[in-house]
N, C-alpha and C positions, 0 to 999 in steps of 0.2 A: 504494500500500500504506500501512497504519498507520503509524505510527512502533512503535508498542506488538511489532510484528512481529521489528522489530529490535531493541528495548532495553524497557528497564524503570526506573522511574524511585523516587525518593526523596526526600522533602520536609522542611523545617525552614523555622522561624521566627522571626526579630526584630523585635521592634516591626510597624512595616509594612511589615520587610521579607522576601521570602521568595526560599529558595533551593528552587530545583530540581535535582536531580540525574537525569539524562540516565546509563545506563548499558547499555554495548551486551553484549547474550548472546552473540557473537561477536567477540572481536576485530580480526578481518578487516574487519568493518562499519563500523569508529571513521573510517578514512579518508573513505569513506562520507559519513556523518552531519557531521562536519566540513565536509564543502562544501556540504552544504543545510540542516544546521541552522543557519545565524545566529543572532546575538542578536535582529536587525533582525526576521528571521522567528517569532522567538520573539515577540517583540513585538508582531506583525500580529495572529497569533493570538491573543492573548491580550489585547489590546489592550483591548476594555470591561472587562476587571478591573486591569491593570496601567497607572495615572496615570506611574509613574516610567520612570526610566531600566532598561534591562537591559542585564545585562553577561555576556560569556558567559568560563567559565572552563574550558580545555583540560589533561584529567588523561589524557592517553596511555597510560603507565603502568598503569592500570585500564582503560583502551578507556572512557572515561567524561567527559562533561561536568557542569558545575555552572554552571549560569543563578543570576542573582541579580538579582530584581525587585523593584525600587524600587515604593514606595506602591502596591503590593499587597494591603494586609487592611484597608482601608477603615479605617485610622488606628492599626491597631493590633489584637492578640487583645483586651485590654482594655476596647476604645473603641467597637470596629465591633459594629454591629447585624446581618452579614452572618451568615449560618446555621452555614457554614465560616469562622469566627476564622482556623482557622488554615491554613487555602487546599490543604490536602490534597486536596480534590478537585479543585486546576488541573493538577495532576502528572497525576490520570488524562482532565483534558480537552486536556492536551499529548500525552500517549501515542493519541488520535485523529488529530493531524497528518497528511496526506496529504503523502506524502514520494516522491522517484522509488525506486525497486526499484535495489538495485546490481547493477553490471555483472562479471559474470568472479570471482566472491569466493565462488562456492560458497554461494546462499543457499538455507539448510536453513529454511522455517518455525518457529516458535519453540513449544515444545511449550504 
């Protein structure tokens, strides 16, 4: 399944570097996405746009992650010649992720 099926995502930017925020339409899902989404695997994918580091950030609380990728926007909004400055479209090329379906959590399609 998508990822896009279980969550929805939100995007910001500094210099070259960009946050992604990872937020699940269920609750129940958080545990979930937690043990398959990595940062590692955020990374793989995304990997011919992201030079840097990723770091992934666990917000429970809201059933939501926050990834933060290093040398992402090709030096900068300012600098990069890239179409997307400001990498908004990686959030919906991470919401593609082929991800396993959870087990026992009541999964409702997401409208």
């Amino acid at each position: 399944m998508k990822l896009r099926e279980l969550a929805h995502s939100r995007t910001g930017d500094k210099g070259n570097t960009l946050n992604i925020s990872v937020i699940c339409y269920d609750a129940r899902h958080y545990e979930h996405l937690r043990a398959v989404l990595s940062a590692e695997r955020v990374k793989a994918y995304l990997g011919e746009v992201v030079r840097g580091n990723v770091v992934r950030y666990e917000l429970p609380g809201i059933a939501a992650f926050n990834f933060v990728l290093g040398e992402a926007l090709g030096g900068g909004v300012t600098r990069s010649l890239a179409l997307d400055a400001h990498g908004k479209s990686l959030s919906s090329a991470l919401m593609g992720l082929e991800v396993e379906e959870p087990a026992g959590v009541g999964y409702v399609p997401a409208p």
